[in-house]
C-alpha positions in Angstrom: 0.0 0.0 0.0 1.5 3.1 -0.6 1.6 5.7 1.8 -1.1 7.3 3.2 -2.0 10.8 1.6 -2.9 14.0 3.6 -6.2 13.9 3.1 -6.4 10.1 4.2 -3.9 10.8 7.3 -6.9 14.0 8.1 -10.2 11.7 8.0 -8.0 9.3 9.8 -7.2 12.0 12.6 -10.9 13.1 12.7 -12.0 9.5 12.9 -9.8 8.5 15.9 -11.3 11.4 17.7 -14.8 10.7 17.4 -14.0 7.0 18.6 -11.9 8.3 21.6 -15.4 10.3 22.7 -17.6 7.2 21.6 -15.3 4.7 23.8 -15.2 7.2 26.9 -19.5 7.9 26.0 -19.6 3.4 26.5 -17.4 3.2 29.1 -20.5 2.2 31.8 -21.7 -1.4 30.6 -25.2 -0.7 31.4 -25.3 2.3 28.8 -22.9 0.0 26.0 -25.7 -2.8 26.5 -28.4 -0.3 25.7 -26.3 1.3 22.8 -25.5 -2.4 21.3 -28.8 -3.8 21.5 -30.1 -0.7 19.5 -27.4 -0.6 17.0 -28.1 -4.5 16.3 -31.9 -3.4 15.7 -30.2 -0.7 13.3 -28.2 -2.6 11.8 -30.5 -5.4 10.9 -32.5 -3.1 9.3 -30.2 -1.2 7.2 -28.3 -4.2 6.1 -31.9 -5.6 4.8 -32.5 -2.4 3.3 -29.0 -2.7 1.4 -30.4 -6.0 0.1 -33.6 -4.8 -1.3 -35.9 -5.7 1.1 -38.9 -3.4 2.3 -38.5 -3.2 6.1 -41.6 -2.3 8.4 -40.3 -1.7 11.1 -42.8 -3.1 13.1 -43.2 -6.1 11.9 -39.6 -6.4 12.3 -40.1 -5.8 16.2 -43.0 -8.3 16.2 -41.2 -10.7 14.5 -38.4 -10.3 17.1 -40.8 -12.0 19.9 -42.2 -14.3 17.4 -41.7 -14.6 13.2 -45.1 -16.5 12.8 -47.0 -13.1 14.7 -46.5 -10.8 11.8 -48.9 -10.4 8.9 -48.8 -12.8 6.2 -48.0 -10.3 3.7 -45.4 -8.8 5.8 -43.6 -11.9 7.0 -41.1 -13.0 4.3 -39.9 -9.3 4.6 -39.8 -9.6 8.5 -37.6 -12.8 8.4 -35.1 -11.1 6.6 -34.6 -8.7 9.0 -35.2 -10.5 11.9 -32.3 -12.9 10.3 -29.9 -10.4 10.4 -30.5 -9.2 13.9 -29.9 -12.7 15.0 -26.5 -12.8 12.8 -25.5 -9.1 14.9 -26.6 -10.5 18.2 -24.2 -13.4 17.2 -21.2 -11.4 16.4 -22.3 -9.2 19.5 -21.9 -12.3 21.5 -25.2 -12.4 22.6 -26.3 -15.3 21.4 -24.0 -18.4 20.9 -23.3 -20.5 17.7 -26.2 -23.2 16.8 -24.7 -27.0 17.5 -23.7 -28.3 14.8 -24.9 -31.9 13.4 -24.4 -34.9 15.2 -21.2 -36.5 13.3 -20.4 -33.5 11.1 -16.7 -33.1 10.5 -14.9 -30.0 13.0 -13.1 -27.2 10.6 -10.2 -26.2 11.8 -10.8 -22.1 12.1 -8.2 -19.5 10.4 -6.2 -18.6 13.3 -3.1 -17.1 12.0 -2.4 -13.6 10.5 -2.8 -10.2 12.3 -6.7 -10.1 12.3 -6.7 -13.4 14.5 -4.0 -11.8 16.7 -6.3 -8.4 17.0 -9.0 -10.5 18.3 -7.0 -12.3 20.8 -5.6 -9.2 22.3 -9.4 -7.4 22.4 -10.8 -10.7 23.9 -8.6 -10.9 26.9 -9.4 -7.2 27.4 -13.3 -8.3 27.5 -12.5 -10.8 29.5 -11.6 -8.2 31.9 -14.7 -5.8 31.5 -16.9 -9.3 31.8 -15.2 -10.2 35.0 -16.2 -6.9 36.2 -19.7 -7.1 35.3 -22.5 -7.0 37.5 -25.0 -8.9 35.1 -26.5 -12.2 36.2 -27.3 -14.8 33.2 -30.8 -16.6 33.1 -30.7 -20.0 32.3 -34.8 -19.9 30.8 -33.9 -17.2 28.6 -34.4 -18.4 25.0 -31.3 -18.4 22.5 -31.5 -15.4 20.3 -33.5 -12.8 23.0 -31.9 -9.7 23.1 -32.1 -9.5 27.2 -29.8 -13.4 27.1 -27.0 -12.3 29.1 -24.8 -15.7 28.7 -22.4 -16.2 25.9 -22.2 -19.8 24.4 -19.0 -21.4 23.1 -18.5 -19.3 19.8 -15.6 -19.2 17.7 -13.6 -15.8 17.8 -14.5 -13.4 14.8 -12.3 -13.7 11.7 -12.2 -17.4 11.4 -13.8 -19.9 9.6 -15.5 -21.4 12.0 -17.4 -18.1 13.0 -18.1 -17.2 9.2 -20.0 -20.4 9.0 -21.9 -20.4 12.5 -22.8 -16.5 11.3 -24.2 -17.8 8.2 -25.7 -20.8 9.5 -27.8 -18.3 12.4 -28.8 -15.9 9.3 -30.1 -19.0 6.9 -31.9 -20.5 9.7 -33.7 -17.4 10.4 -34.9 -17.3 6.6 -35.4 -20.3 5.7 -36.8 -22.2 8.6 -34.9 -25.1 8.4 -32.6 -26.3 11.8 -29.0 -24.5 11.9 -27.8 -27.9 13.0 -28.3 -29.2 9.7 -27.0 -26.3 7.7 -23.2 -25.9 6.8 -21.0 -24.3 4.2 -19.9 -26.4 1.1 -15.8 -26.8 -0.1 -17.0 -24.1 -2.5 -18.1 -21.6 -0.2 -15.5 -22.8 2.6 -13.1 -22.0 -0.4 -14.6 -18.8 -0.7 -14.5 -17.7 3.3 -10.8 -19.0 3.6 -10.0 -16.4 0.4 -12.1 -13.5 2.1 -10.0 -14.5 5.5 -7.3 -14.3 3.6 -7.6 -10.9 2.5 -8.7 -9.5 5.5 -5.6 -10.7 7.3 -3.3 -8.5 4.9 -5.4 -5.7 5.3 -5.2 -5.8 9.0 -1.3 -6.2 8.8 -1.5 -1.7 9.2 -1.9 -1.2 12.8 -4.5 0.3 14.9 -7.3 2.4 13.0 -5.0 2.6 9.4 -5.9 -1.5 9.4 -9.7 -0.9 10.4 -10.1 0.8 7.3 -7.9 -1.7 5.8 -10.2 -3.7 6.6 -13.8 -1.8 6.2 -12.2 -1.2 2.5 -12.1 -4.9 2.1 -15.5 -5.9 4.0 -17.9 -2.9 2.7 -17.1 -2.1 -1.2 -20.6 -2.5 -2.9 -21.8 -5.3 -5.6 -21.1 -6.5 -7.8 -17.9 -6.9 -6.7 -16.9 -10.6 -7.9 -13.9 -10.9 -4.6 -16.6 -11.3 -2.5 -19.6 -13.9 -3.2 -23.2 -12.8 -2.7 -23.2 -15.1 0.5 -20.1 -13.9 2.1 -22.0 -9.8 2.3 -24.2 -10.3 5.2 -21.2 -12.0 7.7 -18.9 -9.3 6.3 -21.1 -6.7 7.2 -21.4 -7.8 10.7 -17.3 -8.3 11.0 -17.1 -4.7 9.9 -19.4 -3.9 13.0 -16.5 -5.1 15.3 -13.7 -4.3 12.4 -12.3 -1.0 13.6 -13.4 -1.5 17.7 -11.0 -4.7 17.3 -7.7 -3.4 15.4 -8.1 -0.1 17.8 -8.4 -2.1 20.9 -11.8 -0.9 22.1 -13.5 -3.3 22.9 -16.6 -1.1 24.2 -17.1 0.4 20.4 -19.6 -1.4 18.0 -20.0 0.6 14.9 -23.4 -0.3 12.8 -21.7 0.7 9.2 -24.8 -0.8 7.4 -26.1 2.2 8.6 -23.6 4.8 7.0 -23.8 3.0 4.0 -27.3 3.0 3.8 -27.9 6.9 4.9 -25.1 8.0 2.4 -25.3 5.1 0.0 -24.9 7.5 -3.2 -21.8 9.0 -1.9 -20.6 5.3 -1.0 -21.3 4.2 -4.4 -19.4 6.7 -6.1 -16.5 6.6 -3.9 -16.3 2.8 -4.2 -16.1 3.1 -8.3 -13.2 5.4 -7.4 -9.7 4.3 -6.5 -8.8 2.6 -3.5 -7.5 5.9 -2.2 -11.0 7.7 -2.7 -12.9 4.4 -1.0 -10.5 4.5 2.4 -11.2 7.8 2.7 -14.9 7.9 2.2 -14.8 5.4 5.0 -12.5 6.9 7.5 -15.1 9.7 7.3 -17.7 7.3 7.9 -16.0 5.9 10.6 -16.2 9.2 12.4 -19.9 10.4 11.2 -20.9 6.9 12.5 -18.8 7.3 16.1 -20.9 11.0 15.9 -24.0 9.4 15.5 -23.7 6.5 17.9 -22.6 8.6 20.6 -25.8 11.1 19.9 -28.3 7.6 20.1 -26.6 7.1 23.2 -27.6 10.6 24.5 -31.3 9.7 22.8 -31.3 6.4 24.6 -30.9 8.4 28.1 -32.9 11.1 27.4 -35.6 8.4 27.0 -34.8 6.5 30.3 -35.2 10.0 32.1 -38.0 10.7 30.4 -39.5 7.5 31.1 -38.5 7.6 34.9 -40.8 11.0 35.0 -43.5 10.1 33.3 -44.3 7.3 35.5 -43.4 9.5 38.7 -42.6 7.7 41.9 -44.0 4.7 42.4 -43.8 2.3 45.6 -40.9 0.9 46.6 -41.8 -2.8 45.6 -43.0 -2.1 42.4 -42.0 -3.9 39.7 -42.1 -1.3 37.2 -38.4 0.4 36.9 -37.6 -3.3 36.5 -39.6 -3.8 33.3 -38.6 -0.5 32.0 -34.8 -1.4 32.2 -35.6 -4.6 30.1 -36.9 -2.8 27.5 -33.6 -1.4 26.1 -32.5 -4.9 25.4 -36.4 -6.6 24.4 -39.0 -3.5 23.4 -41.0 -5.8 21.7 -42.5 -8.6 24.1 -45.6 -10.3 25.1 -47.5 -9.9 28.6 -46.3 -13.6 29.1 -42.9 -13.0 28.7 -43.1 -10.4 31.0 -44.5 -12.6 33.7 -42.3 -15.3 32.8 -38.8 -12.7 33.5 -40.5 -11.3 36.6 -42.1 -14.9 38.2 -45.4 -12.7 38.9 -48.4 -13.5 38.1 -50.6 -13.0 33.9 -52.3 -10.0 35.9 -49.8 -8.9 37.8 -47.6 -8.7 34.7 -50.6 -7.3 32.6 -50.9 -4.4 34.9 -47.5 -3.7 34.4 -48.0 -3.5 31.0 -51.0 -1.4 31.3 -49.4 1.5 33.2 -46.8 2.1 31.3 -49.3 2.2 28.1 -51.6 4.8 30.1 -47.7 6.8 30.0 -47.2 6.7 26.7 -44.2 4.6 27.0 -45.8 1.2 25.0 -48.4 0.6 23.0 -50.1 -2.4 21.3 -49.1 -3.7 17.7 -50.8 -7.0 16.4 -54.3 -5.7 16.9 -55.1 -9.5 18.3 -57.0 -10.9 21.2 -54.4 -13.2 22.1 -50.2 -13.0 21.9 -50.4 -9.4 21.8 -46.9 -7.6 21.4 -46.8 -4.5 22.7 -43.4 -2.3 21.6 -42.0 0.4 23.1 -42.5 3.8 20.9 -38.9 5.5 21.3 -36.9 2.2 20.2 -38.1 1.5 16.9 -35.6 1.5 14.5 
């Protein structure tokens, strides 16, 4: 690569500002897992968006308690999206790779190269926040639910074996079938081990200078015949955790579906350009996107205070500040799920529900007399 130019080395220098605030901004886990359950919401539906599809948005968030809930008419659209927010929960770490088939051959993952090294390093530093968490895991939490503290036995990003569980989670999700059944054939194996492949040289620059590297590599529109159509989606999601990873910050999660999709004509032309033009089309998305994140997360607790006052002071058993914290991480959800998290009872839960609907702060979106879904207003994406 030859060396950077001023411009480039500028965007760079405005980009590694904006994360500095960002990371400081995500420093508290409890505001991070509010930030990065939203941005996985965001993400899913601007990466769907990317791909042609029409998103409602909520049937997306009815389709995040239950696929089958959402209109017929609505639902193929709805299982896109609702794929791809399983495939960011996954690379979040939220939700842990499907078991494989019984008797299916292990892969050995793509562990050299300086992308598998980056992860290492970043994963013993989140082993260090984890250690220092607070959070309790729920064993009855279902796989997949945005409020499932635990992390399963997943293979670190930037292998092989995490492409495949990543696309496994995402086909499952559209097509129904059981993830343990699904895996990738020698041609698309042969296909993630080449994408792997470049990545690792791109991430050979060090700290945000190989972020790009790799974001250039990840991100450039179709058709682009490097990268087969079945390789976008997992690369999108690895250029979520791209420039937090080769940076060391383990607290950022950058949506950059998003930034493509909001400035997808600029993106377009600056990927027909050079590779010069591209990296620095995406250093300044890297900072517009750090800019953005870190207003959300201003939104997110502007809503939580605003919340809090609406519903005023309430006794000091209630239930309610309890259900309100939850929502950040599940804002869709049933009245049954509600009394299944709290171990109250169907109408102690539904009066839950029902005061924070007289406050504005829910409301009901199936228009059924049974399985309603009620979402809350502020967090749809």
């Amino acid at each position: 690569m030859s060396p950077p130019s001023p411009t480039f080395l500028t965007a760079l220098l405005e980009a590694e500002r904006a994360l500095g605030r960002l990371a400081e901004a995500c420093r508290s886990p409890e505001r991070r897992r509010r930030l990065w359950a939203d941005s996985a919401r965001r993400e899913a539906c601007a990466a769907a968006r990317l791909d042609g599809v029409a998103v409602d948005a909520t049937d997306f968030m009815i389709a995040t308690v239950n696929p089958d809930l959402v209109p017929t008419a609505g639902r193929p659209d709805a299982q896109s999206v609702h794929a791809l927010w399983r495939g960011a929960l996954f690379a979040q770490g939220v939700m842990p790779a499907p078991a494989k088939r019984a008797g299916s051959a292990a892969r050995r993952p793509v562990e050299h190269g300086a992308a598998a090294e980056a992860w290492r390093a970043v994963a013993a530093l989140e082993a260090g926040l984890e250690a220092g968490s607070d959070g309790e895991a729920d064993d009855d939490r279902e796989a997949g639910d945005p409020d499932s503290a635990g992390r399963g036995e997943s293979p670190p990003p930037w292998t092989l074996g995490w492409v495949e569980a990543s696309w496994r989670v995402m086909q499952a999700g559209v097509s129904g079938r059981d993830p343990a059944r699904l895996s990738l054939s020698p041609e698309r194996e042969l296909d993630a081990v080449a994408l792997l492949g470049r990545l690792d040289a791109a991430a050979q620059a060090a700290a945000l200078l190989g972020g790009v590297g790799l974001l250039a590599e990840l991100l450039r529109p179709q058709p682009d015949l490097r990268s087969p159509a079945w390789t976008v989606p997992p690369a999108r999601l690895l250029a979520a955790l791209a420039v937090g990873r080769c940076c060391r910050l383990p607290e950022l999660w950058l949506p950059m579906s998003t930034a493509l999709w909001t400035d997808r004509t600029a993106s377009a032309i600056a990927a027909r350009g050079d590779g010069e033009e591209w990296r620095v089309w995406l250093a300044d998305a890297v900072a517009e996107t750090a800019r953005r994140e870190r207003h959300r997360l201003a939104a997110l607790d502007h809503a939580a205070e605003s919340w809090q006052r609406r519903i005023g002071q309430r006794r000091r058993n209630s239930r309610l500040p309890e259900v309100m914290d939850g929502l950040f991480e599940q804002p869709a959800f049933t009245v049954r799920r509600v009394q299944k998290r709290l171990g109250t009872t169907f109408r102690g839960a539904q009066l839950l529900v029902d005061e924070l609907i007289e406050a504005g702060i829910l409301r009901e979106v199936t228009n059924r007399a049974l399985d309603r879904v009620f979402v809350a207003v502020d967090l749809i994406p």
